[in-house]
C-alpha positions, 0 to 999 in steps of 0.5 A, spaced: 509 457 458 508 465 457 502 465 461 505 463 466 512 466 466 508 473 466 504 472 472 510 470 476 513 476 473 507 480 476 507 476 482 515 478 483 514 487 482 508 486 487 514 483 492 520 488 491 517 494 490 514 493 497 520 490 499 522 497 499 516 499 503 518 494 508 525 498 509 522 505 509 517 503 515 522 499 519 527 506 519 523 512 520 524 512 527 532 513 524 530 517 519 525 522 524 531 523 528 536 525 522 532 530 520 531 531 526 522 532 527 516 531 530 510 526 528 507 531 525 513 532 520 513 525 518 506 526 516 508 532 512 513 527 509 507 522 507 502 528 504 508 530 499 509 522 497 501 523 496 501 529 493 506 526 487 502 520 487 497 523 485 499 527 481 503 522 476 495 517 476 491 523 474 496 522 468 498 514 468 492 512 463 494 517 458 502 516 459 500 508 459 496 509 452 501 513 449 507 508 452 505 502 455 505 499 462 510 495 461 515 500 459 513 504 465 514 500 469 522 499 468 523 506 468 520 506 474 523 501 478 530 504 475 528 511 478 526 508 485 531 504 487 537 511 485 531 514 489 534 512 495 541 513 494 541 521 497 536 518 504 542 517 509 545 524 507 539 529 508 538 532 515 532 538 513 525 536 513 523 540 507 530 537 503 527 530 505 520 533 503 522 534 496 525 527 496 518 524 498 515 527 493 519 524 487 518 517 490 510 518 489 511 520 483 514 513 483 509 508 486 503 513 483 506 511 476 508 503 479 500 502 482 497 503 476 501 500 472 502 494 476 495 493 477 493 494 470 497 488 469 494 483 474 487 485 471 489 483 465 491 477 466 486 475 471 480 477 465 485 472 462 484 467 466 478 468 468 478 467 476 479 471 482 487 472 483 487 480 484 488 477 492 493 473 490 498 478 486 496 482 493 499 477 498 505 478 494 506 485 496 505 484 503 510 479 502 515 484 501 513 488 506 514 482 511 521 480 508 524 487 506 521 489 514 524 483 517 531 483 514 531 491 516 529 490 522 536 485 524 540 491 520 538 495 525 539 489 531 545 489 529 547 496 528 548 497 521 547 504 518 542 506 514 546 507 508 550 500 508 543 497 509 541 501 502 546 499 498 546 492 500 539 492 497 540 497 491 545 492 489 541 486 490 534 488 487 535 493 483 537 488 477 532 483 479 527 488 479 529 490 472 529 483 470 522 481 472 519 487 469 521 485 462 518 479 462 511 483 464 505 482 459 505 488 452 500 493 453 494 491 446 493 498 444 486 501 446 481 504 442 478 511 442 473 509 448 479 507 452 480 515 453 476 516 457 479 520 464 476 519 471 472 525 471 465 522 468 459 522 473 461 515 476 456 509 478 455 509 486 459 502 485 465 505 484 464 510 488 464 505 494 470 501 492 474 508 492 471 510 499 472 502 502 479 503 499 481 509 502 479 507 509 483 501 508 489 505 505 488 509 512 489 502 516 495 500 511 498 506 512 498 508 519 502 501 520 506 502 515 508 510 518 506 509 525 507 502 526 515 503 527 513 508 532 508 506 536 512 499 538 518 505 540 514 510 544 508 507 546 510 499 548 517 502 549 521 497 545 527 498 540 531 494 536 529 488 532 522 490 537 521 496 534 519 491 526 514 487 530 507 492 527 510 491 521 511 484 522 505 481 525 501 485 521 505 483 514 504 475 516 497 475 517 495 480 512 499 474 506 495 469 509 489 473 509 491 475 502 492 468 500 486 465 501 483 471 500 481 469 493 477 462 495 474 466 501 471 470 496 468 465 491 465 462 497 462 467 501 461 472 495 464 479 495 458 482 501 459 477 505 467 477 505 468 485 505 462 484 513 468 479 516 473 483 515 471 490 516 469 486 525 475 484 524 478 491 522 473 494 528 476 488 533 483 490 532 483 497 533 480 497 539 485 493 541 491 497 539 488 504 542 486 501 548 492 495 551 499 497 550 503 490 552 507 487 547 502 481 547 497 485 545 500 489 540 502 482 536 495 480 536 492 487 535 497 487 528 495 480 527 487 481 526 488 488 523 493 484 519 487 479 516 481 484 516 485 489 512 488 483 507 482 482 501 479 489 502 485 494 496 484 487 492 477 486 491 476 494 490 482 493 484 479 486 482 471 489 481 474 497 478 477 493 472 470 490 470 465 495 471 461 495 465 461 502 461 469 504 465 475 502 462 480 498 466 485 502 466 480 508 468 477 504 473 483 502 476 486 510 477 479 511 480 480 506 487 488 509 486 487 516 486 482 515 492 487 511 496 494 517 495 489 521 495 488 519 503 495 521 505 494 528 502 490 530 509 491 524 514 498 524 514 499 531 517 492 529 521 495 523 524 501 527 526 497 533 529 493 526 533 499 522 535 503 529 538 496 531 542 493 525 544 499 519 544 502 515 537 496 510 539 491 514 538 493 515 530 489 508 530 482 512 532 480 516 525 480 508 522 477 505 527 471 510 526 471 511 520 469 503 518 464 503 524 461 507 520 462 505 513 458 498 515 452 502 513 452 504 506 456 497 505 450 494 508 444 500 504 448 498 498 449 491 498 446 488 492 451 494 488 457 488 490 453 482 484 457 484 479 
């Protein structure tokens, strides 16, 4: 019963702490007009959330041996939840900055440890489940986004919308995270920190994570604003990215596991990255609201088993601790939104929201060589 109640228990911090996700992507259109910037200072934004991100994983395998991924992960939750409390009283982009920041530090902490858990218990059992776990954080960007967007349907504020779910989720959220797996003490050799020499499969699941973290999180901090300005649609319209990407993507993440064992992880990651390929060109190219559903849908499944395989496969090279492996592919996807964001932001203020889709698009056409040079590295 135990075994089964810390899984579920894994399963249920994946989704809540997404479904938060899925409240900041479906009201950043309100949040860009409160503060009143551009896309550009939404890209400042997301880079001050990396750069806190980032900073609290070259420091969480020493904090988690120090204390445990356990009891990180309840202060965490507590802090992130009273995080959002201020939201709906800034109007300044560098006060919100500066709010960003400690959110990072937040989800940079919460990545880790929570990863760390779903490791754990995969070794455990000994089968393919990091897929799965997975399927439940896109789950809660799916509902947190769904339930969000009605709110703004139905013209509730944004403080209203957050003290609803602060009320709800924030004992939930706490209850579960009592229930996770106790930390087993590491040894000396766990202590290891990221800066060795690394093998060149990490070093390929740290650079296939950071492009799919791109795809993520351009329909995460974009997605609410191309459907607004570039299909030109408001409302409950405007969570449609979201939503048809988060449907596809746990479906995918569902079934992620048995493609796996099927296929192989070579052969899976190939399907995916065409898929990614094929739905991007779609996005930059049409701008009907037919289309945009279908673009998300595919970008959806493509980019659904890509962050699972990378975290399932850092946590068992030999030679690299788990908890070192698992920062490694973490740093590597924030450290994306330190430069992209602000990137993305320049893109779309020039050449048009659509095209903030383009960087990704050419970034995995052209990971497909090394992924198919360095196919063998995959066999582990």
């Amino acid at each position: 019963m135990k075994n089964i109640s810390d899984t579920f228990a894994c399963k249920a911090l994946f989704f809540i702490m997404a479904f938060s996700i899925g409240l900041w992507t479906i009201r950043i259109p309100t949040i860009r007009d409160q503060i009143q910037t551009d896309y550009l200072g939404i890209g400042y934004i997301m880079a001050t959330f990396a750069i806190g991100s980032i900073i609290m994983m070259l420091c969480a395998n020493y904090i988690i041996i120090k204390s445990s991924s356990k009891k990180i992960i309840i202060y965490v939750v507590l802090a992130q939840w009273l995080l959002w409390l201020p939201v709906p009283f800034i109007n300044h982009l560098g006060t919100f900055m500066f709010l960003a920041f400690w959110f990072g530090v937040c989800f940079g902490l919460f990545e880790i440890c929570i990863n760390l858990q779903a490791s754990k218990i995969e070794t455990r059992e000994k089968k393919s489940m990091m897929s799965g776990f997975h399927a439940f954080w896109s789950l809660g960007v799916l509902i947190g986004s769904f339930i969000t967007s009605f709110f703004l349907q139905w013209e509730i504020s944004i403080l209203k919308n957050i003290l609803i779910y602060i009320i709800i989720m924030l004992p939930i959220n706490l209850w579960f995270s009592f229930k996770l797996l106790e930390d087993n003490k590491s040894s000396p050799t766990d202590k290891k920190n990221i800066f060795f020499i690394w093998p060149i499969l990490i070093f390929l699941l740290a650079i296939i994570a950071m492009a799919n973290a791109l795809t993520e999180g351009s329909v995460d901090s974009w997605g609410a604003l191309y459907m607004n300005d570039y299909i030109e649609v408001d409302g409950f319209q405007v969570g449609i990215a979201t939503i048809s990407f988060n449907i596809f993507m746990v479906i995918g993440r569902l079934y992620g596991d048995w493609f796996r064992d099927k296929l192989g992880v070579f052969k899976l990651l190939i399907f995916l990255f065409l898929l990614t390929v094929l739905s991007l060109i779609i996005l930059i190219n049409f701008n009907s609201m037919i289309s945009s559903i279908i673009g998300f849908a595919i970008l959806g499944i493509g980019g659904s088993s890509i962050v699972p395989i990378s975290y399932s496969l850092a946590g068992k090279i030999k030679g690299i601790d788990s908890g070192v492996g698992i920062t490694i592919v973490s740093v590597s996807v924030y450290g994306t939104f330190i430069g992209a964001p602000a990137a993305l932001g320049f893109v779309a203020n020039n050449y048009g929201v659509n095209n903030v889709f383009t960087p990704t698009l050419l970034i995995f056409i052209l990971l497909l060589f090394p992924l198919i040079i360095f196919r063998k590295e995959f066999k582990l």
